[in-house]
C-alpha positions as CSV (number, residue, x, y, z in Angstrom):
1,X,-199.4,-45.4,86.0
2,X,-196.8,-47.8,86.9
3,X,-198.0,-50.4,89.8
4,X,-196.0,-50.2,93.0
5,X,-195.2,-53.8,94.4
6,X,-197.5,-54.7,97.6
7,X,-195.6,-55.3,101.1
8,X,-196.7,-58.6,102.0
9,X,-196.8,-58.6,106.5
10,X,-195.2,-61.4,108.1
11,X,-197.2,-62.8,111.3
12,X,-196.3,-61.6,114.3
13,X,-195.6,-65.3,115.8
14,X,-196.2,-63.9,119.6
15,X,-199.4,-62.5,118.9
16,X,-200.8,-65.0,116.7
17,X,-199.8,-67.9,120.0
18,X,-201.2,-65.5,122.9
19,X,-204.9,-65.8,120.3
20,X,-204.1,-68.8,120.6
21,X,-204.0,-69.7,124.1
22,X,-206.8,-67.1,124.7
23,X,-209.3,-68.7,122.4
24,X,-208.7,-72.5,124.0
25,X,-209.4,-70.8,127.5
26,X,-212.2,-69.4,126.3
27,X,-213.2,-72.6,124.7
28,X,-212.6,-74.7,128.1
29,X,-214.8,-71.9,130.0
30,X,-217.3,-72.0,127.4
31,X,-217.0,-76.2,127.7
32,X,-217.3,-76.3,131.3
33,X,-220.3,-73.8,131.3
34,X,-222.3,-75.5,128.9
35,X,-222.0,-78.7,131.3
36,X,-219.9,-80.7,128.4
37,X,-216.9,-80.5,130.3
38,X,-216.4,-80.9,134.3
39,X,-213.8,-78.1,135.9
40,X,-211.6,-81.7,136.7
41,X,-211.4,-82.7,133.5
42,X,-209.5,-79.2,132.4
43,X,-206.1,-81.0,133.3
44,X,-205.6,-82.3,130.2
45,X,-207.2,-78.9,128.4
46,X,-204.6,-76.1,129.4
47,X,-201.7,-78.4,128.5
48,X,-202.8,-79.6,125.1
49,X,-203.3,-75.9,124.4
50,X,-200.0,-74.4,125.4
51,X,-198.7,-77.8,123.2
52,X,-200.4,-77.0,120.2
53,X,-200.2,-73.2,120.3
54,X,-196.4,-73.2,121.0
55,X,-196.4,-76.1,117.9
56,X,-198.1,-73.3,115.5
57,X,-195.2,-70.9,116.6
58,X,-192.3,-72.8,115.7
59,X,-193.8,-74.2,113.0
60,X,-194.6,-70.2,111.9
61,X,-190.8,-69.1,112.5
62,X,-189.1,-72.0,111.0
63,X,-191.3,-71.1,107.7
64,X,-190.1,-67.5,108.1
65,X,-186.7,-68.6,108.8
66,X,-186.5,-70.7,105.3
67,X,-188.8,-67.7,103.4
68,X,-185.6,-65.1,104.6
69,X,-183.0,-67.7,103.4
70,X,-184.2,-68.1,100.0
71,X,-184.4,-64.5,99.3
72,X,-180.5,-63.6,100.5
């Protein structure tokens, strides 16, 4: 039986950001309702999040951008 090579999946860079953001929204809302954060203080929250999950995407596609150079 000869072994067929495995497809390996590429992340889908929009999905993996929109988990992102959802899990830090649910983090702030879990924060705030456990009493460790005040709703003021979520102005510095959302931001960072959008930041850091738009960070993780670029970083993700320029890594699939230099994967798809070195195999042409």
């Amino acid at each position: 039986m000869a072994r067929q090579k495995a497809h390996r999946r590429t992340a889908n860079v929009s999905s993996l950001v929109a988990g992102i953001v959802c899990c830090g929204i649910a983090l702030g809302w879990l924060l705030v309702e456990s009493r460790q954060l005040r709703l003021a203080d979520l102005g510095w929250l959302l931001p960072t999040i959008l930041i850091g999950a738009g960070l993780i995407g670029v970083a993700v596609s320029v890594q699939r951008s230099r994967n798809q150079r070195r195999r042409t």
